[in-house]
Legacy VTK file of the C-alpha trace (Angstrom):
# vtk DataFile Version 3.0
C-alpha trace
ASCII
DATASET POLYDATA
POINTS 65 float
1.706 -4.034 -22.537
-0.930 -4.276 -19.733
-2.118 -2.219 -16.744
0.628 -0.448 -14.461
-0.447 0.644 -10.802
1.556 3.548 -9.218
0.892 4.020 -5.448
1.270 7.750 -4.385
0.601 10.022 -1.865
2.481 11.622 1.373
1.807 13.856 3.968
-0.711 16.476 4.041
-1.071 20.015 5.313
-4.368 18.568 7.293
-7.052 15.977 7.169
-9.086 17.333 4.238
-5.803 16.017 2.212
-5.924 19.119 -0.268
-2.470 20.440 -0.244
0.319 17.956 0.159
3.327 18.946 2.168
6.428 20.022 -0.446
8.984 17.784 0.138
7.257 14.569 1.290
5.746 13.176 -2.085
6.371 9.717 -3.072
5.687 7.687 -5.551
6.172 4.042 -5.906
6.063 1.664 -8.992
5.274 0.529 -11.468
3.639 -2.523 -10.679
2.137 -5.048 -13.540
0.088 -6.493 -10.693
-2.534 -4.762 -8.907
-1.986 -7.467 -6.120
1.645 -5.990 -5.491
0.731 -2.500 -5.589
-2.426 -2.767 -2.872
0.719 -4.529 -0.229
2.643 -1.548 -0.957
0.055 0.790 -0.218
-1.186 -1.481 3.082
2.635 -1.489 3.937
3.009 2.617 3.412
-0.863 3.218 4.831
-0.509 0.990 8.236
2.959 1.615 8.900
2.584 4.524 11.202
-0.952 4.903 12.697
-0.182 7.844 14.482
-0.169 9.871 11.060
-3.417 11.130 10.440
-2.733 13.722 7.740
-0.207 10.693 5.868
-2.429 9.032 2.891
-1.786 7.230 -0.325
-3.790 5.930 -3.288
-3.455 3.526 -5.914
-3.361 5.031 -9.576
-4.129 2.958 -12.667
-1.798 3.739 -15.761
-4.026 4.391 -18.850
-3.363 1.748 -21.664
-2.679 3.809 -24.857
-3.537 1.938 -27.413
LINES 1 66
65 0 1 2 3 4 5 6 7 8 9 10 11 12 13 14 15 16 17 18 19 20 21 22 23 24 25 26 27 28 29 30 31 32 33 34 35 36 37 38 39 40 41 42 43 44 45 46 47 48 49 50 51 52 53 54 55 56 57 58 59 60 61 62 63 64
């Protein structure tokens, strides 16, 4: 089994991004290519410009081995 890449994120209480707004979490994936998971997060990141508190990050699945 190889890598899986999980984008995440949502909208936050401000722009420091330390408490996320209950309710508006989202996760999206898996993805076996890290290729397909960066145009997710480009299409969830650049959708709406106007949100400035709305981020997401791309999360690498440890391989247990």
């Amino acid at each position: 089994m190889g890598q899986r890449y999980w984008v995440i994120g949502g909208q936050y209480a401000d722009c420091h991004f330390d408490d996320i707004q209950p309710g508006t979490e989202v996760v999206h994936g898996p993805y076996a290519d890290e290729v397909k998971a960066r145009m997710e997060w480009q299409r969830l990141t650049f959708k709406d410009r106007h949100e400035a508190t709305e981020r997401y990050s791309i999360c690498v699945e440890p391989v247990i081995l």
